[in-house]
LOZAVO-341781 format. One record per residue (C-alpha): residue number from 1; residue in one letter; chain; x, y negated, z negated. Coordinates in steps of 0.2 Angstrom, whole numbers. Layout:
residues N
+-----+------+------+-------+-------+-------+
| pos | code | unit |  east | north |    up |
+-----+------+------+-------+-------+-------+
| NUM |    a |    A |     X |     Y |     Z |
...
+-----+------+------+-------+-------+-------+
end
This chain:
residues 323
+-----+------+------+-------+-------+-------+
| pos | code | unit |  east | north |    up |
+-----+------+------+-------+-------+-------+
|   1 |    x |    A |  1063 |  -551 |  -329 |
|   2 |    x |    A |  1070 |  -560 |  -347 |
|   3 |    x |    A |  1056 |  -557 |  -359 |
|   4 |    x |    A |  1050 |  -574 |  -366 |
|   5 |    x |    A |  1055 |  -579 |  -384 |
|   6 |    x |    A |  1044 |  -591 |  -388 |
|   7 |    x |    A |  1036 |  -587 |  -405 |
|   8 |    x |    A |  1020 |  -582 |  -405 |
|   9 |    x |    A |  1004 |  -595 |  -409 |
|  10 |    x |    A |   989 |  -592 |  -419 |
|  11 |    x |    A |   978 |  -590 |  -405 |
|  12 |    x |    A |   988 |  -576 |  -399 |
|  13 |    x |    A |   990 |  -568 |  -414 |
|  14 |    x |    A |   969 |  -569 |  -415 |
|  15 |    x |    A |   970 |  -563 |  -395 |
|  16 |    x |    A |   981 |  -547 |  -403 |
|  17 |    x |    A |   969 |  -544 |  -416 |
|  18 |    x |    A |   952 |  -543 |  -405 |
|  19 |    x |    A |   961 |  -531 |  -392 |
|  20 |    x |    A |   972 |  -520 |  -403 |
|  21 |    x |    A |   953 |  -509 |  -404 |
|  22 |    x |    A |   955 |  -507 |  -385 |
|  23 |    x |    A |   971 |  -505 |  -385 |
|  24 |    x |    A |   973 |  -490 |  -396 |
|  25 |    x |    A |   958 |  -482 |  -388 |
|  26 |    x |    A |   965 |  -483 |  -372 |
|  27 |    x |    A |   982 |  -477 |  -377 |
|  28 |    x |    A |   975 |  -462 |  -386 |
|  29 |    x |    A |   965 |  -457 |  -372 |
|  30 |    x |    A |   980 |  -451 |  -363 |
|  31 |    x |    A |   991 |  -446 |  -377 |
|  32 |    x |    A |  1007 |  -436 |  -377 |
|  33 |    x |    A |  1017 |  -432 |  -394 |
|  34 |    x |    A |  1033 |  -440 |  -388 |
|  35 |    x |    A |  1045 |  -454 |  -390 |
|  36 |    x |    A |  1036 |  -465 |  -374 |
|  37 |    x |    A |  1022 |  -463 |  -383 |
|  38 |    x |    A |  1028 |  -474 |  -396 |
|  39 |    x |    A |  1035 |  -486 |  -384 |
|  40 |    x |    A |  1018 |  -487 |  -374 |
|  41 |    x |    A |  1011 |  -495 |  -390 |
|  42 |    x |    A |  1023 |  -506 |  -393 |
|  43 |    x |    A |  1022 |  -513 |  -376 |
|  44 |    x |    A |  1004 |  -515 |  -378 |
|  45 |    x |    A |  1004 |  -522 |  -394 |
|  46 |    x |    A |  1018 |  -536 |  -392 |
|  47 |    x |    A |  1012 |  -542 |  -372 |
|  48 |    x |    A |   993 |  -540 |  -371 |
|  49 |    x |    A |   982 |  -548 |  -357 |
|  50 |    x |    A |   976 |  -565 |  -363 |
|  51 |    x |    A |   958 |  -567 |  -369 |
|  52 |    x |    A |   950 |  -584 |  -373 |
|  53 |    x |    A |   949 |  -585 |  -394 |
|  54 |    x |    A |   942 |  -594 |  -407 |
|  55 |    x |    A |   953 |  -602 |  -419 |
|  56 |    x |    A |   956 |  -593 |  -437 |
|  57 |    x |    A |   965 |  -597 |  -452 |
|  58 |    x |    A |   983 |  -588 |  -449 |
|  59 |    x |    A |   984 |  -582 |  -467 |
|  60 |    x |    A |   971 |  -570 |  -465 |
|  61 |    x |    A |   974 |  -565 |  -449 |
|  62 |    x |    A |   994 |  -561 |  -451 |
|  63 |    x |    A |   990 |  -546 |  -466 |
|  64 |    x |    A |   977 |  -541 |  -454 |
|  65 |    x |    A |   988 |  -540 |  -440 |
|  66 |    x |    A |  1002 |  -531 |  -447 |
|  67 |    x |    A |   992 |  -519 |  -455 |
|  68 |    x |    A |   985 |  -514 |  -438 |
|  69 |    x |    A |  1001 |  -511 |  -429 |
|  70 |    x |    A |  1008 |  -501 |  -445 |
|  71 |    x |    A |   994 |  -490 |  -442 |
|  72 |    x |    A |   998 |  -489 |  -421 |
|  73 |    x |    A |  1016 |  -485 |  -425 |
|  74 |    x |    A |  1011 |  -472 |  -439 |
|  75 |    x |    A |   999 |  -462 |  -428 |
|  76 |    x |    A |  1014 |  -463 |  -413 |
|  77 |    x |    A |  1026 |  -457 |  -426 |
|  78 |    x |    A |  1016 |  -443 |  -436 |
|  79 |    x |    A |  1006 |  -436 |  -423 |
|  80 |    x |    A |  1020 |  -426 |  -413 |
|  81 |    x |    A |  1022 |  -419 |  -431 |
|  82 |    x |    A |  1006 |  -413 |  -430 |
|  83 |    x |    A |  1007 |  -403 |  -412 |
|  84 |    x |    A |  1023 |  -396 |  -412 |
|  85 |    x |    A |  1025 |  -378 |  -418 |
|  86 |    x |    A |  1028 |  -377 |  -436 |
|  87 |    x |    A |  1042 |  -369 |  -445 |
|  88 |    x |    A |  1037 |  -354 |  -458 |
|  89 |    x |    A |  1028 |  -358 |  -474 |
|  90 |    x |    A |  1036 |  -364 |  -489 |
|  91 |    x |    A |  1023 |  -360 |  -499 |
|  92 |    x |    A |  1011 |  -346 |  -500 |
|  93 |    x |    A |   994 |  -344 |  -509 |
|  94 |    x |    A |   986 |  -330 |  -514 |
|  95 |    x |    A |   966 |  -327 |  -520 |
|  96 |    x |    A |   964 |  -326 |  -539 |
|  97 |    x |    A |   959 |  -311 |  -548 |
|  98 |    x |    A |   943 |  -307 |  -555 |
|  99 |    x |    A |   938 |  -316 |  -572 |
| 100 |    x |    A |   945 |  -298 |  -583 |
| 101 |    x |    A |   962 |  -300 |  -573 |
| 102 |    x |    A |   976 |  -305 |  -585 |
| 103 |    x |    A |   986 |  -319 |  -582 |
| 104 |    x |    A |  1007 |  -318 |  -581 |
| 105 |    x |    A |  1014 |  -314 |  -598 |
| 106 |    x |    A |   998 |  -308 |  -608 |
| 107 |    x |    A |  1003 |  -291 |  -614 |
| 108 |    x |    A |   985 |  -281 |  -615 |
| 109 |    x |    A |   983 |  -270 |  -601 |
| 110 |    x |    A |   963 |  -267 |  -595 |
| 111 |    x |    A |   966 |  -251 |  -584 |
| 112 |    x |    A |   959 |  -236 |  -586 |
| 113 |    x |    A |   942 |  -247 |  -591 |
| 114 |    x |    A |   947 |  -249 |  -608 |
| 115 |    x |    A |   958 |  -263 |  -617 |
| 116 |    x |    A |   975 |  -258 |  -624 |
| 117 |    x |    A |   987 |  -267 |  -635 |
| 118 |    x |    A |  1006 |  -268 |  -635 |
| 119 |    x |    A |  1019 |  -278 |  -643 |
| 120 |    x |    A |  1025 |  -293 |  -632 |
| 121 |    x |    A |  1024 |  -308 |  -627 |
| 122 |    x |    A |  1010 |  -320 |  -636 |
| 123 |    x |    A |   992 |  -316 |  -629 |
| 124 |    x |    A |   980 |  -328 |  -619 |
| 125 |    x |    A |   963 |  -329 |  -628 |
| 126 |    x |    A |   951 |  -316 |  -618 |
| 127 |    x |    A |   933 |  -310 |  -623 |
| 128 |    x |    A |   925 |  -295 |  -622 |
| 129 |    x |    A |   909 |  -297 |  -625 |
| 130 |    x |    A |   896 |  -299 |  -610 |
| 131 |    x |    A |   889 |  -313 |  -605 |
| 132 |    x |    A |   871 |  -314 |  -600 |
| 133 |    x |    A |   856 |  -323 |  -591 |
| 134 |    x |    A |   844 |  -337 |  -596 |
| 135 |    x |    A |   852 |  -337 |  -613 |
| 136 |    x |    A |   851 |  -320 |  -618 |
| 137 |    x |    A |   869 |  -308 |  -619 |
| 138 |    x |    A |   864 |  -290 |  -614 |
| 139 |    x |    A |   858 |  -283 |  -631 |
| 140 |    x |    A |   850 |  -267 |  -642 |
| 141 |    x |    A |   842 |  -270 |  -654 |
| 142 |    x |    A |   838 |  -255 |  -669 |
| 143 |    x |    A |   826 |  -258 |  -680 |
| 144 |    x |    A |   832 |  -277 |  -684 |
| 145 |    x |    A |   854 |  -274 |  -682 |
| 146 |    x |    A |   859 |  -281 |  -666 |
| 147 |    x |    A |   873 |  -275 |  -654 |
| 148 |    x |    A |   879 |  -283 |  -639 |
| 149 |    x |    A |   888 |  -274 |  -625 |
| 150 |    x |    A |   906 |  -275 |  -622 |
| 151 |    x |    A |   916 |  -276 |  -606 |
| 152 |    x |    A |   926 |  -263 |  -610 |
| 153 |    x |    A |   926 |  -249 |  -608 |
| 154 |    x |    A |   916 |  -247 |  -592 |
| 155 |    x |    A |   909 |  -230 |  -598 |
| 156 |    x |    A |   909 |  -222 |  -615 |
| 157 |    x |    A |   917 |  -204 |  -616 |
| 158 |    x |    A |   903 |  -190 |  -622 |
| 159 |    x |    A |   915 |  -185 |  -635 |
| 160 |    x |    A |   914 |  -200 |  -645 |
| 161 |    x |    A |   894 |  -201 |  -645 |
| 162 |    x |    A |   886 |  -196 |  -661 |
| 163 |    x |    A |   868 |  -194 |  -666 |
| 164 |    x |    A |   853 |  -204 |  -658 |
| 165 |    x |    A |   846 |  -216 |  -666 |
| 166 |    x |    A |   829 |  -216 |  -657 |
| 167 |    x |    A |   826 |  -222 |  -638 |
| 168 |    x |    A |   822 |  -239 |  -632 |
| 169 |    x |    A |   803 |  -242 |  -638 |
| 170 |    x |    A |   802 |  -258 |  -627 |
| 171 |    x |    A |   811 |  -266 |  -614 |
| 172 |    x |    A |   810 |  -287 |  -612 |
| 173 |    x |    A |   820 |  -299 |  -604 |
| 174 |    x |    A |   814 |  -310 |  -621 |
| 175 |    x |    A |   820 |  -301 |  -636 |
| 176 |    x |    A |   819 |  -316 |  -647 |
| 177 |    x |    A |   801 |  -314 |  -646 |
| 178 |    x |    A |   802 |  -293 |  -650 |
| 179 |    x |    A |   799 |  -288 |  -668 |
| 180 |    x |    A |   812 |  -281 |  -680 |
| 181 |    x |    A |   806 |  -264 |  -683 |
| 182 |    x |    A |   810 |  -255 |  -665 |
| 183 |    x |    A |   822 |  -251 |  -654 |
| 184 |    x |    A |   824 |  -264 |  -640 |
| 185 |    x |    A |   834 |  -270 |  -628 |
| 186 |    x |    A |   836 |  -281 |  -612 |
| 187 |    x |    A |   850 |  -272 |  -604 |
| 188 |    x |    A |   847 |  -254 |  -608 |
| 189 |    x |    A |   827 |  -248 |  -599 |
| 190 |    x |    A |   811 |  -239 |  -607 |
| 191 |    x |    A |   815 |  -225 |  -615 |
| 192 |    x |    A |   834 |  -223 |  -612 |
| 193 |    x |    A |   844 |  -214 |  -628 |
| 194 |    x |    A |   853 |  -224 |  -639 |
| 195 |    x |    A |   869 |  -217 |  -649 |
| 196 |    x |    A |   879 |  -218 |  -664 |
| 197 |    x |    A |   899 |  -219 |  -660 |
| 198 |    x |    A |   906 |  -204 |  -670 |
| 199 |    x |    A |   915 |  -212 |  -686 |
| 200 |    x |    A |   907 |  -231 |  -684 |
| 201 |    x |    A |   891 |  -230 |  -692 |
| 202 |    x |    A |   883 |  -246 |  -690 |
| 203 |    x |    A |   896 |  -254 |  -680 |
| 204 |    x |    A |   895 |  -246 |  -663 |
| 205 |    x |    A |   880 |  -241 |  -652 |
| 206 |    x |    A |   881 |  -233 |  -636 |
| 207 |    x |    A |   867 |  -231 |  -623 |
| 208 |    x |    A |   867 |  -228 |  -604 |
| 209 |    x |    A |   865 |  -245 |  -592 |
| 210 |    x |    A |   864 |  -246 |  -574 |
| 211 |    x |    A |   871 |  -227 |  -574 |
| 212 |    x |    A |   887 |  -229 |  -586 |
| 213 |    x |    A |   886 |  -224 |  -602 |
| 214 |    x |    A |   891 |  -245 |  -612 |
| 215 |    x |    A |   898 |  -249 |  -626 |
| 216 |    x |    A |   887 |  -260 |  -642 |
| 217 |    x |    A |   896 |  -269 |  -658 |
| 218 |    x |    A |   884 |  -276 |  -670 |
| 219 |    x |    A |   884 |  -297 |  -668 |
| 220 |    x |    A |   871 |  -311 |  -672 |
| 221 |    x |    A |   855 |  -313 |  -664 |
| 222 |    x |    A |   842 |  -327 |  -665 |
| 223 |    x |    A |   845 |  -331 |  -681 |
| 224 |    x |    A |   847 |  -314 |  -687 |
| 225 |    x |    A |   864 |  -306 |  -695 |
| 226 |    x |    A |   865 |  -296 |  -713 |
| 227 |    x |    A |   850 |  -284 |  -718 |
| 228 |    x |    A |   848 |  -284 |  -736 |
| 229 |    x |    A |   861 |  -283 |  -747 |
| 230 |    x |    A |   874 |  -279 |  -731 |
| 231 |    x |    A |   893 |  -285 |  -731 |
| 232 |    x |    A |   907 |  -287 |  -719 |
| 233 |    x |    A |   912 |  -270 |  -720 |
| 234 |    x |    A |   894 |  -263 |  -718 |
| 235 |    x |    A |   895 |  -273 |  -701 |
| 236 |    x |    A |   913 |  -266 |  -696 |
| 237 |    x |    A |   915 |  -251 |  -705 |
| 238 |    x |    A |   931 |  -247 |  -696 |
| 239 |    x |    A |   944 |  -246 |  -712 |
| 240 |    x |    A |   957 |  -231 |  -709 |
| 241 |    x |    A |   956 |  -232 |  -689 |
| 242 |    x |    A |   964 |  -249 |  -684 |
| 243 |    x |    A |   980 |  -247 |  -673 |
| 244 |    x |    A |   984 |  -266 |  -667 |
| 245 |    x |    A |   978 |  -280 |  -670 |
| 246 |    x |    A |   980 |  -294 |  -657 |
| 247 |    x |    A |   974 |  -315 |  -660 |
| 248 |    x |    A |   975 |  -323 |  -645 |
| 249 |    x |    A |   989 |  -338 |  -646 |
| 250 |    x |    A |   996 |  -332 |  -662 |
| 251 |    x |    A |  1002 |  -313 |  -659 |
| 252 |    x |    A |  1000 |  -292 |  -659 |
| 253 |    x |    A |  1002 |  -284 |  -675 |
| 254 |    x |    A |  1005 |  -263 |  -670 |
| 255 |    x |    A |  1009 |  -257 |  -687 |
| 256 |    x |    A |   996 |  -248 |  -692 |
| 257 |    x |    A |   999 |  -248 |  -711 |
| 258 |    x |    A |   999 |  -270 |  -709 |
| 259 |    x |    A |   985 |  -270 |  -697 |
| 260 |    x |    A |   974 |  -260 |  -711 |
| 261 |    x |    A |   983 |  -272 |  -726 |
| 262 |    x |    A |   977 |  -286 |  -714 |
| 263 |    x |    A |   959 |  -279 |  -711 |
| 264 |    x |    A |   960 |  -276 |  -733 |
| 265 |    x |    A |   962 |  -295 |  -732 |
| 266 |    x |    A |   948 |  -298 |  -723 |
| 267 |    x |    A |   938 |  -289 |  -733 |
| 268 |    x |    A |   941 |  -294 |  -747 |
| 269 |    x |    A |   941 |  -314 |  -746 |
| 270 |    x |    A |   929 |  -317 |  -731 |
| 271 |    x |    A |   915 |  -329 |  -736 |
| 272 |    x |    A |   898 |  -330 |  -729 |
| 273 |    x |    A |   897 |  -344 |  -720 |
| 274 |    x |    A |   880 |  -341 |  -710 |
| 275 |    x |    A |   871 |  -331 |  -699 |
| 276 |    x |    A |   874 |  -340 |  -681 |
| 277 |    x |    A |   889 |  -336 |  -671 |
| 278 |    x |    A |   904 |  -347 |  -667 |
| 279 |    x |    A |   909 |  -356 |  -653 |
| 280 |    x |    A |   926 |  -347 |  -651 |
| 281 |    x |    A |   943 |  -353 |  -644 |
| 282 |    x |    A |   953 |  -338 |  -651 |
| 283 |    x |    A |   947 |  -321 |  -650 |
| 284 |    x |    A |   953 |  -305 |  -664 |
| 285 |    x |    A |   954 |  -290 |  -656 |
| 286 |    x |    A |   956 |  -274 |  -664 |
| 287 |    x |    A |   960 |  -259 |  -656 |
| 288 |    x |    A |   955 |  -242 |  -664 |
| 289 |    x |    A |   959 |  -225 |  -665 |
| 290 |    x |    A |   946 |  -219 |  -655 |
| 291 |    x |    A |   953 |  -228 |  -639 |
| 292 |    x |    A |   939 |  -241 |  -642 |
| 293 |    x |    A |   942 |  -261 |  -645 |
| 294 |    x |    A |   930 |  -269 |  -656 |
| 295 |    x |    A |   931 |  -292 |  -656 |
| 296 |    x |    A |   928 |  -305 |  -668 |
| 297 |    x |    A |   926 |  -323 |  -660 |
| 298 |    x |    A |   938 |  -336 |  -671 |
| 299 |    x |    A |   938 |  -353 |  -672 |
| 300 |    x |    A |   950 |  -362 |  -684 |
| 301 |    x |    A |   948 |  -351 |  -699 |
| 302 |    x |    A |   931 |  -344 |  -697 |
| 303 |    x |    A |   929 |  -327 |  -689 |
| 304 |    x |    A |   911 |  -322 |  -681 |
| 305 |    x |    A |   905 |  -305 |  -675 |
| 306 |    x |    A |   890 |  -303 |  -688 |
| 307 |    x |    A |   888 |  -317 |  -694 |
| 308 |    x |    A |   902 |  -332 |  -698 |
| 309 |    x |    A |   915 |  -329 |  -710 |
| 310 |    x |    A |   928 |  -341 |  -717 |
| 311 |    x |    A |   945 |  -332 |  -720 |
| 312 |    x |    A |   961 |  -342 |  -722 |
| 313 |    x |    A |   970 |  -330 |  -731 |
| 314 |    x |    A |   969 |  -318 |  -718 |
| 315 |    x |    A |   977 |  -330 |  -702 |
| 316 |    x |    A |   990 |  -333 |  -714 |
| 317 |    x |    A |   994 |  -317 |  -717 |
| 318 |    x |    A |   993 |  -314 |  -700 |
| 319 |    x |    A |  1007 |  -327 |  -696 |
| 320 |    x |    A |  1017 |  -318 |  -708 |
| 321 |    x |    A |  1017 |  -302 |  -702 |
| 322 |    x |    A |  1022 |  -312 |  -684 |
| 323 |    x |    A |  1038 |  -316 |  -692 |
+-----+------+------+-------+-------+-------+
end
């Protein structure tokens, strides 16, 4: 029979619209993935069964329409896509790593559960600090000096403890309400030893947590930084034992006489800015003799370990010895 060419009058373009729901649901009932699929649709889009209608305006009801059969055509077209067998993956994901995993590139190296540093390419910033719960980092406190454990390493060789300072008189989850004139902690329990780091003095502490001997550098807390007439170098008395030096986004320094001229720098023209810390988007690590890593947080030209210290001279000597 010759199909009818006689175009197509608003009411039967409304009649399309009120039974394309029908339409589609009836055709999807018995889907197949194939090319009559496509053709089933169109059949029943373009010669419907009439149905009385009411009169609309035909502007709103041509957009409607021809969204709606775009839509028919697209699920007749993509589906089949969707049930036939799929070639092999272009792409391929893989689970990231845990948060001490170092990304592509960074040249520090955390096995061994210690940090090491190497010439290459520019490092990411990392920290190495611990972060804690309910506001409070893991922390001992001795007699008013503060230390906070570090990540690394995951256990502290016997060989580099010195002599105990005194054991842990008192154990809260609230140190910021403690005294200053015992030895506390939140991280280390009652009654557990706590150790000087052979050739550290005041910088360092070590004392047993959850069965691992951790490492402690002296930092901030609650308000609390210098003791008396204390400097810089009383709170990082590592001078003579600096093998590299490593500021994330800017470089490594590995020669150990500019690591120590740089740590001279330091020294000699940090200011004291305060005693809070810094919220840090850079990090200074400097890896010592002993195999242990000590960190400074940095922020533009302010350095915070003990305290805040403003330094420029130091970051632009740095760049110079990058050069």
């Amino acid at each position: 029979m010759k199909r009818s060419t006689t175009p197509i009058t608003d009411e039967q373009l409304e009649a399309k619209l009120k039974q394309l729901p029908e339409i589609v649901d009836h055709t999807f009932a018995s889907l197949t993935a194939d090319e009559a699929l496509k053709r089933r649709i169109q059949r029943a889009v373009t010669n419907p069964e009439p149905a009385p209608v009411r009169r609309p305006a035909y502007r709103t009801l041509v957009p409607a329409l021809s969204f709606a059969l775009v839509l028919a055509v697209g699920a007749a077209i993509g589906i089949p896509a969707l049930t036939h067998q799929q070639p092999d993956q272009l792409i391929t994901s893989q689970a990231a790593g845990s948060p001490t995993d170092l990304a592509p590139g960074n040249n520090s190296d955390l096995s061994g559960g210690r940090v090491s540093i190497t010439n290459g390419a520019v490092p990411e910033f990392r920290s190495l600090w611990e972060t804690g719960d309910n506001g409070n980092f893991p922390l001992i406190g001795v007699n008013g000096s503060f230390y906070r454990m570090l990540t690394s390493p995951s256990s502290v060789s016997a060989s580099l403890l010195g002599a105990s300072l005194g054991t842990v008189a008192e154990f809260t989850t609230e140190p910021s309400l403690s005294g200053t004139d015992v030895i506390l902690s939140n991280a280390a329990s009652f009654g557990t030893e706590v150790y000087a780091v052979n050739g550290m003095n005041g910088t360092l502490v070590a004392a047993e947590v959850d069965g691992a001997v951790r490492l402690f550098q002296r930092v901030s807390f609650n308000g609390s930084a210098l003791q008396g007439r204390e400097t810089l170098a009383d709170t990082l008395q590592i001078a003579g034992h600096i093998t590299a030096m490593e500021l994330s986004d800017v470089g490594v320094v590995t020669d150990r006489s500019a690591c120590e001229m740089l740590f001279a720098t330091l020294l000699d023209n940090a200011s004291y800015d305060s005693s809070g810390s810094l919220s840090a988007n850079q990090s200074l690590l400097i890896e010592l003799d002993n195999g242990l890593t000590v960190q400074l947080a940095v922020r533009n030209d302010k350095l915070a370990a003990c305290g805040t210290w403003s330094c420029p001279e130091f970051f632009e000597e740095f760049e110079e010895a990058m050069e």
